[in-house]
C-alpha positions as CSV (number, residue, x, y, z in Angstrom):
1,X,1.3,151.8,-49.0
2,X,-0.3,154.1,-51.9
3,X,1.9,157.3,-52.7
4,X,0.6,159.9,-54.6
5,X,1.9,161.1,-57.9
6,X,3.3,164.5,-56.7
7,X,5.4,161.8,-54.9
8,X,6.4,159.6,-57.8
9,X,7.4,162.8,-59.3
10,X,9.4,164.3,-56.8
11,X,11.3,160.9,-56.6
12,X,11.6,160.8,-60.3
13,X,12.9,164.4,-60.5
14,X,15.5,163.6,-57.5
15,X,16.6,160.1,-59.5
16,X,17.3,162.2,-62.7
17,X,19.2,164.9,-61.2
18,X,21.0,162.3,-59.2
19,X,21.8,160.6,-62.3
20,X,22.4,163.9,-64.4
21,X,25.3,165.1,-61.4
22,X,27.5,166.9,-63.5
23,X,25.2,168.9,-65.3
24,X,21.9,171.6,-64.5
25,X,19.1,170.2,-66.0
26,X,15.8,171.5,-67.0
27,X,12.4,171.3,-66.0
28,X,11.2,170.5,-69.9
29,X,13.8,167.6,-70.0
30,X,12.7,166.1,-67.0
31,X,9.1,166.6,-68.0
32,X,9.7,165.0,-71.7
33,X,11.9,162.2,-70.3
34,X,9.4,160.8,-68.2
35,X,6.1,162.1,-70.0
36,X,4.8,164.2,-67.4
37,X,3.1,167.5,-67.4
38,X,5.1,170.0,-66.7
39,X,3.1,172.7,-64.6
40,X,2.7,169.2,-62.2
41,X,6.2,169.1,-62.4
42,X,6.8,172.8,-61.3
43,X,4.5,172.3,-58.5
44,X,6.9,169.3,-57.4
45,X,10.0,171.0,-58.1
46,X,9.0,173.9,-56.2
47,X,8.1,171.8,-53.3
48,X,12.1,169.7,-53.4
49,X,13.4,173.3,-53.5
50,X,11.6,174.9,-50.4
51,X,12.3,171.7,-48.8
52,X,16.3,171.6,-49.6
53,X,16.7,168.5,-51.7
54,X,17.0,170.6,-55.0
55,X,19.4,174.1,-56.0
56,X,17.2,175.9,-58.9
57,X,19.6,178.1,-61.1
58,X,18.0,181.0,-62.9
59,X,18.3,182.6,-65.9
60,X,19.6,181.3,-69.4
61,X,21.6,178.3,-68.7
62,X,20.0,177.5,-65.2
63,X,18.2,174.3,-64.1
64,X,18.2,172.1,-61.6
65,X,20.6,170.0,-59.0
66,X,21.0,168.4,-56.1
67,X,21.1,170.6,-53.0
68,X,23.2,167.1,-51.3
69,X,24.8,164.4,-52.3
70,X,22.5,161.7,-53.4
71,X,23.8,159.5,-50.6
72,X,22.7,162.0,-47.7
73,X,19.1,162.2,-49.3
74,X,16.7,159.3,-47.8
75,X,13.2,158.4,-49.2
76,X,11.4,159.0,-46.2
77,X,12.2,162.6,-45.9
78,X,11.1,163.3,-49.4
79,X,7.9,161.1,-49.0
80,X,7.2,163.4,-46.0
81,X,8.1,166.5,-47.4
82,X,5.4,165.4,-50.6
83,X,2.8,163.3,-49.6
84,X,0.0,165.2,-47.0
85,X,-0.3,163.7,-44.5
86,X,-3.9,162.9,-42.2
């Protein structure tokens, strides 16, 4: 099975936050962690928000977190959520 990368990123981005529980955490971080672009990024994160794995806070001081605990998010949902399907 071949993923794409908007779905290495969007399980990347989920690992991190996971990781990262206690804390909001940037876009740019994420991005510079794992050497990604970040307008990819965006598209990705924007994606894992509409589809309820991620919370974005706004404003000075916001970032990113999970939306669940890491245990109630499962792989496949986020693989379907990213990758198009045919």
């Amino acid at each position: 099975m071949y993923l794409t990368q908007h779905t290495d990123y969007g399980l990347r981005v989920l690992v991190y936050t996971a990781i990262n529980d206690d804390t909001l955490v940037n876009i740019s971080t994420i991005a510079e962690t794992y050497n990604i672009s970040k307008s990819h990024l965006m598209k990705v994160v924007t994606a894992l928000v509409k589809g309820g794995f991620l919370i974005s806070v706004r404003g000075k001081g916001g970032g990113l977190r999970l939306a669940k605990s890491a245990e109630e998010i499962r792989v496949g949902d986020v693989v379907r959520l990213i990758e198009p399907m045919q």
